[in-house]
Structures are given as structure tokens and as C-alpha cells.
N, C-alpha and C positions, 0 to 999 in steps of 0.2 A: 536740647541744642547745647552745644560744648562749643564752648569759647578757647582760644588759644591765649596760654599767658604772655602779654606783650615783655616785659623784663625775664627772660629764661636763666639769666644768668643769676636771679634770684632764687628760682625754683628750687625745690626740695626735694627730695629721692622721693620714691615710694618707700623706703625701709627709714630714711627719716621721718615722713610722715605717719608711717604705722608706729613710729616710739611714741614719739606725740601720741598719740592717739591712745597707745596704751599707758601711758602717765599721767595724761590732763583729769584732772576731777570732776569737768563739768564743761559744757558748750553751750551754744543755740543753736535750737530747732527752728528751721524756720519753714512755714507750708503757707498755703494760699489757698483760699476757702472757695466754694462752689462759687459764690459774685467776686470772686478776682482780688476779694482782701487778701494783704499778707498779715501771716501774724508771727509773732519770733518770742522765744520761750526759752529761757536758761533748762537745763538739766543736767543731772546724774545721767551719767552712762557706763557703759564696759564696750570693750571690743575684742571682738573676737574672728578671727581669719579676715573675713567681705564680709562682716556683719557687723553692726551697732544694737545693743538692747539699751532700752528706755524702758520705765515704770512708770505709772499713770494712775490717774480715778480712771474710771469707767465711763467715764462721761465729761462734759466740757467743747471749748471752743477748740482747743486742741483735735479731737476727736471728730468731732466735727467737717475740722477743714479736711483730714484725713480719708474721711468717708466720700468725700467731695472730688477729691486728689490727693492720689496717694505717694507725687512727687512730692520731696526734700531735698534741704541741704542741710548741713550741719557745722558749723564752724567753732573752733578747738584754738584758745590764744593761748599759746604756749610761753611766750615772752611779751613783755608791751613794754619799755623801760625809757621814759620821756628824756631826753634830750632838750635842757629850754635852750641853752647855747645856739644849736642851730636848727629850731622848730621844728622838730620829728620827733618819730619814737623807733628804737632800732625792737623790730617787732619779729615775730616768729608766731606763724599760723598756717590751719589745717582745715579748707574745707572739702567735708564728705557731700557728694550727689548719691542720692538714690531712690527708691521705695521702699515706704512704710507697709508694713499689714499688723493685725494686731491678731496677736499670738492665741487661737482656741484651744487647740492642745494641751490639756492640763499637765503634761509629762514632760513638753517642749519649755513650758509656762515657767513650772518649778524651775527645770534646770539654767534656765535665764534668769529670774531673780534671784536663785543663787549664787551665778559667777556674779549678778551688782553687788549682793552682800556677801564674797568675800574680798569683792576688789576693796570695798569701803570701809569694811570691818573685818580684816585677815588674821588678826588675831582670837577674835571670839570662836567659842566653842560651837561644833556642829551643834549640835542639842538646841542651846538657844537662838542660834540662825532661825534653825527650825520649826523652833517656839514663835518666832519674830514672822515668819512667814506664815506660816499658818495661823494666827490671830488675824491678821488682814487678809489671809489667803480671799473671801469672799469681796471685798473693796479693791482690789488688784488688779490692772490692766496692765499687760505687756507688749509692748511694741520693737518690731524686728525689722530692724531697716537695711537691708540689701545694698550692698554698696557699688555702685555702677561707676564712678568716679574718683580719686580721690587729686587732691593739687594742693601744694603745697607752699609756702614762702616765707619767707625772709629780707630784711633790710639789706639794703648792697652794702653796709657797714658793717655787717655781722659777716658777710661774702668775703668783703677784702680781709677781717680781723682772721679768717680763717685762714687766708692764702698767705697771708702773713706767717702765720705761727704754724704754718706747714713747709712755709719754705726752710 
């Protein structure tokens, strides 16, 4: 189900939120397990076009809820910057809706934990990528989450600051 964002005038593009989304280091996953728990999970990710990749154990509560239902969301705080003056925080966020599957394709597999380590580590040499993946390559689960949604936002202070310095 898709909700409509009640403040629009906060809302974020889609090309603003795909920035975010290619610069933020890290999100929550958040899924809901076969008896209706939720459970919410910082990670590392990469994005790429309508896709999100996640790295994993093989097993876990994560995995788990997964199997259970394979809805998500993913949520990406791009800004968070307190305000005690006047009790807010002028914020900037991204959350992704989609489906998870966990990636069997060992050709699919690679080239996913590859673009994570060069998004995290783009300076090291392919060689040791290489070295780095393949030592874990047998402990390694990859997860490929489809992206059905994306909605984005911002403080109305960040909104006017821009209408501001645009006029």
C-alpha cells in the first residue's frame, strides 16, 4: 500500500533522492518476520539504477524475516542537524519500498559485492578486492532489493533556505 506524502512541498525529486542514495554510507533495513515482528537493521549498501545490494551472513534473524516476506523499506538520513532554538532538526531523508531476494547466481553474486567494495574502498587495488572477496567468498550472502518506491524529504527550512538563495 502507498501512502501519499501529506507536506509535498517538502518532497524530494527522484534525482534528488537517487544522489542520496548514491552518497549515504549506510541505512536501515527494515522487514517484518512471518508472526508480524518488525525488525530494523543498520547496513552498508550500493545503489544502482531500481536496485539496492546488501551483504549478509547466510543466516540470521534478518534472513529469516526475509524468507517469511520478502517486503522492505530502507531508509537513508542524509542530513539530521538539531535545532535546540526551536526543537527540530532541519533533516534530509530517503526512504526505499521494495523486494528483497537473496542473490544464488554466483556471477550476479560477485559482481554485487564488487560494486559494495569499490563503493567503500575505491581506491584499493582489484587484486586485493579480489583477495578480500574471495577469503569470505563461502560466508557471503547477497541480497538484491528491487526498488518499487522511492519518496523523499526534507525540512520546510531546508525548502525556504533554498527558495531563498535561488531567488
Amino acid at each position: 500500500m502507498s501512502y501519499p506524502m501529506r507536506r509535498v512541498k517538502q518532497a524530494l525529486s527522484e534525482q534528488e533522492c537517487q544522489k542520496i542514495l548514491r552518497h549515504a554510507s549506510s541505512g536501515v533495513l527494515a522487514v517484518c518476520d512471518g508472526q508480524g515482528c518488525p525488525y530494523a537493521v543498520p547496513l552498508s549498501f550500493v545503489y544502482d539504477a531500481d536496485t539496492l545490494y546488501f551483504h549478509c551472513a547466510r543466516s540470521g534473524h534478518k534472513l529469516e524475516a526475509l524468507k517469511a516476506n520478502p517486503n522492505a523499506s530502507f531508509c537513508v538520513i542524509d542530513q539530521d542537524e538539531v535545532i535546540p532554538e526551536t526543537y527540530t532538526t532541519w533533516y534530509r531523508s530517503v526512504i526505499v519500498f521494495g523486494r528483497i531476494e537473496i542473490m544464488d547466481d554466483p556471477q550476479a553474486k560477485r559482481e554485487a559485492i564488487c560494486r559494495l567494495a569499490m563503493k567503500y574502498a575505491f581506491n584499493d587495488s582489484q587484486e586485493h578486492r579480489n583477495q578480500a572477496i574471495d577469503k569470505d567468498w563461502d560466508a557471503l550472502c547477497m541480497l538484491k532489493m528491487t526498488i518499487e518506491r522511492i519518496s523523499g524529504k526534507e525540512a520546510i527550512e531546508l525548502v525556504r533556505r533554498r527558495q531563498q538563495n535561488s531567488q
